[in-house]
N, C-alpha and C positions, 0 to 999 in steps of 0.2 A: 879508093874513090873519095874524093872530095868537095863541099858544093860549100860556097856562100849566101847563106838565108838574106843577110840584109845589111845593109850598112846606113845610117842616118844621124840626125840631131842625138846627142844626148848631154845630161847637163853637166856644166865645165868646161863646154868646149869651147871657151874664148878664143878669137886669135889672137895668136902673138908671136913674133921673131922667132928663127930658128925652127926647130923639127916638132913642131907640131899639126898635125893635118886637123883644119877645121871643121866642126860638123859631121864624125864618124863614128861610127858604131858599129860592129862585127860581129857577125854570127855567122860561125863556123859549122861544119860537121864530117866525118870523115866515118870508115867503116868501126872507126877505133871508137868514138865518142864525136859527141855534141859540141860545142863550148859557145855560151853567149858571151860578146866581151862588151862587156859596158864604158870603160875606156881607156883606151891605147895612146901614151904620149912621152914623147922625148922630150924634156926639159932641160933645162939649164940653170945655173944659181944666178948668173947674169944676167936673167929674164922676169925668174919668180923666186922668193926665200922658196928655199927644200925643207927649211926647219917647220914643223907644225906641232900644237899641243896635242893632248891627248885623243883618243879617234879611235874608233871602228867603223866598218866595212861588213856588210847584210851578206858580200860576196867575197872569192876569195882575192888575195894581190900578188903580183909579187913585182918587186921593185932591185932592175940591174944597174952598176954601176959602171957606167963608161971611164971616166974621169973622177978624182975627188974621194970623198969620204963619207959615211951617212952611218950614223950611229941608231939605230933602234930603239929605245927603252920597252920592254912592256913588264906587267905585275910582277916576273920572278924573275927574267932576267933581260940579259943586255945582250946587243947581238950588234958587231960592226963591220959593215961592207968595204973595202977596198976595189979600185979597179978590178974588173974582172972576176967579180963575187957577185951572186944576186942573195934575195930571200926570199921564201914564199911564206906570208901570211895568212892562215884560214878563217872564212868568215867568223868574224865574233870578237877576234882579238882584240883589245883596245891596246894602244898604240903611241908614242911619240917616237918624231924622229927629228936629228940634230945632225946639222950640215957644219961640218970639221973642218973643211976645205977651203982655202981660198978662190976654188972654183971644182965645183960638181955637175957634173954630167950621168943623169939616169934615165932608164925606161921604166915606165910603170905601165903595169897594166891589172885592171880590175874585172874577173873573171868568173863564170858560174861553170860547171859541166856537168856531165849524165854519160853515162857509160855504160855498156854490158860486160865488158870486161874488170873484173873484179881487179886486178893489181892496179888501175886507171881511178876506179871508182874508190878504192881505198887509198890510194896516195892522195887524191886531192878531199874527196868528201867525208872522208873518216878521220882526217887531220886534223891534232887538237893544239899543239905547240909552233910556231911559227920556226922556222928551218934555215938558215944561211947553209952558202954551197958554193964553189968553187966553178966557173963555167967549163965545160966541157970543150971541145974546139969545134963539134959541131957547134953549140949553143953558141960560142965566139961567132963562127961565121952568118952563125944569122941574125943575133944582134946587130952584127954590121951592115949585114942587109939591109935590117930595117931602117936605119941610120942613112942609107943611100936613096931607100923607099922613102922616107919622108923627106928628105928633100927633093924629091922631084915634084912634078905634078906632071909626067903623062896619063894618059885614059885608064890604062892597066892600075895605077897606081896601088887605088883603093881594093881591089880584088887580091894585086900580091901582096898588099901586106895582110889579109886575111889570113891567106895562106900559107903568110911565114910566120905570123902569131901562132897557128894553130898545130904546127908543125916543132914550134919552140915547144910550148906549151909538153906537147907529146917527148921530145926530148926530154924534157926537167923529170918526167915519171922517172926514169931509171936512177938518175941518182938521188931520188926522194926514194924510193922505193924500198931502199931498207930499211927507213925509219917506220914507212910503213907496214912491211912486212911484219919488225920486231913489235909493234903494235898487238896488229894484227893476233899474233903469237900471243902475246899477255893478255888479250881478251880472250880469247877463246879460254884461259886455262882462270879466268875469274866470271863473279857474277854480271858484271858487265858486259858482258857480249849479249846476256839474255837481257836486259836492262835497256841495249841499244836495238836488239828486234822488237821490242815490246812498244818500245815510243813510236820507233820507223813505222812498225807494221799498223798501229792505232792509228798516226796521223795519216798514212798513204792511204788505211781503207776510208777515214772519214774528211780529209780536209778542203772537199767543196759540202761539207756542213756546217760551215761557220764556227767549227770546234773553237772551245776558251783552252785557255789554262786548267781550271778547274776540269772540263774534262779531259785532259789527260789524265792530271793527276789521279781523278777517280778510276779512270780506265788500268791504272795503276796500283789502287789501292794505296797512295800515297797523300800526304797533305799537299797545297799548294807550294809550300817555302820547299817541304822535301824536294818535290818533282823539277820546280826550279832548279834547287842548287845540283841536285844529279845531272839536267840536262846540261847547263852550263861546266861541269865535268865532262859528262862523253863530247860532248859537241861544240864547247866553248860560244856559246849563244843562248839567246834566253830562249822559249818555247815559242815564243808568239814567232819570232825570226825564222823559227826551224820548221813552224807553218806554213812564212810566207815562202820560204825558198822553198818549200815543198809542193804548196798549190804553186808557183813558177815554172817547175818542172812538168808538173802536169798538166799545165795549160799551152806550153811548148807543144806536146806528144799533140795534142785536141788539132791544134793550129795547123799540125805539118802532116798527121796520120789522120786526118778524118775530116770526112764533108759538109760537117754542122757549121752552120753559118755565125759570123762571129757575134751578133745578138743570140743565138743560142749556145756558144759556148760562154757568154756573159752568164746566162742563165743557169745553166750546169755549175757554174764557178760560183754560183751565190752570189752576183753580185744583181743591185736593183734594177740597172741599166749600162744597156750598151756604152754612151758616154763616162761610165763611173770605172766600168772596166776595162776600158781603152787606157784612161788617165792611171787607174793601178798600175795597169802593164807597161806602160812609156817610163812612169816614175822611176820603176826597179830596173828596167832592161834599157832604156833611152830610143825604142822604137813602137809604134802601135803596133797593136795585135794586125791589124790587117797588114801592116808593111812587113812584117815579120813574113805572111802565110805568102803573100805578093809574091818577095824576093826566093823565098823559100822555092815555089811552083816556077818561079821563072830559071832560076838556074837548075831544078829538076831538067826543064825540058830540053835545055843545053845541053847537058849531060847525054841525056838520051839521043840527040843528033848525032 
């Protein structure tokens, strides 16, 4: 089962020529996992440079290659796309990328999820090195889809390409999946694994109390520069990020599983006012908390018809 929470403004989404849909924003969910997608677009090198300097992402990416060439750089190594190659980037990575091509044609999409199923939850949220991959032929045909989806504009438009986002997305698990797994594997048999419950489990029970750095650290029994440089190891992000994506996630859950009105999930979240936590939540996700709970409840009751 399937439902699309929302789609709207988020920032970047200029118009311009070619396959990119104006003014959209996706949020998915299915029995598998959640996925907020903050933004979805086919570009082209004859529209906008592909090359940019260095860069991170609070969320995770991954960027397919239609056409062309796109070279990667990041800290330790290099990674080059080809036709019919994607990569998935995990939040935190800092980044450049270098367009080789006389003419580049890619998808990108910028991506959060939540999951109950643990091989889902560790291929995308437990990933620390960014992954190039080879596309699958289902992944081909939906690539192409989208590529037919964005140049349309019927009514359905915005809803399938939810739904074929969300569905790629679930694809690209299986062949990340062994990176994941063999991960997986090596934490468990280092101190690391307890290293990554100890921060998850501190931030998850306290972070609608305004937690610092400092207190992890201490929750830690670590100095500050320690607990830094550990988190940016497990998790390739600083502490304060691994916050905010964490009070994100559970301000999702508030929004879609419960009846508190959204001046009191403002409240719960710590923050001073309704307006300051609307503006938080639009920043990171490119929807208001209410349009998020709106579209959420409205395609519930679709469903339920």
């Amino acid at each position: 089962m399937m439902s699309v929470h929302g789609f709207s403004g988020g920032d970047g989404f200029i118009e311009r020529k070619g396959y990119m849909m104006n003014n959209m924003n996706l949020s998915t969910s299915s029995d598998a996992m959640g996925s907020i997608i903050s933004w979805c677009r086919i570009v082209s090198s004859d529209e906008e440079m592909l090359s940019t300097n260095c860069h991170k992402h609070m969320i995770h990416e991954l960027q397919y290659v239609y056409e062309g060439e796109l070279q990667f750089e990041f800290d330790e190594s290099v990674l080059v796309c080809h036709p019919g190659e994607y990569i998935f980037i995990p939040a935190g990575n800092m980044h450049s990328i270098k367009d080789n091509a006389p003419f580049t044609k890619k998808l990108v999409l910028g991506f959060d999820i939540s999951s109950s199923v643990e091989i889902i939850s560790n291929t995308f949220n437990n990933a620390q090195m960014p992954v190039a991959k080879e596309e699958t032929q289902t992944f081909h045909e939906l690539a192409q889809a989208l590529m037919y989806k964005f140049s349309s504009r019927d009514l359905t438009t915005s809803v399938s390409i939810a739904c074929i986002v969300h569905v790629l997305l679930l694809e690209t698990v299986d062949s990340l999946a062994e990176n994941s797994i063999s991960k997986a594997r090596h934490l468990r048999e280092s101190e690391d694994c307890q290293r990554i419950d100890q921060i998850l489990s501190f931030i998850n029970e306290n972070v609608f109390n305004n937690i610092t750095i400092t207190d992890v650290a201490n929750a830690l029994n670590l100095s500050v520069r320690q607990a830094s440089r550990i988190c940016n190891r497990l998790f390739s992000c600083t502490i304060n990020e691994l916050i905010v994506r964490t009070r994100l996630r559970q301000i999702c859950l508030l929004l879609t599983n419960s009846k508190y009105s959204i001046a009191e999930i403002a409240e719960i979240a710590g923050f001073a006012n309704p307006y300051s936590f609307s503006r938080h939540f639009s920043h990171y996700t490119g929807v208001t908390p209410s349009a998020y709970r709106k579209n959420y409840e409205i395609h519930n009751k679709k469903e339920e018809v």
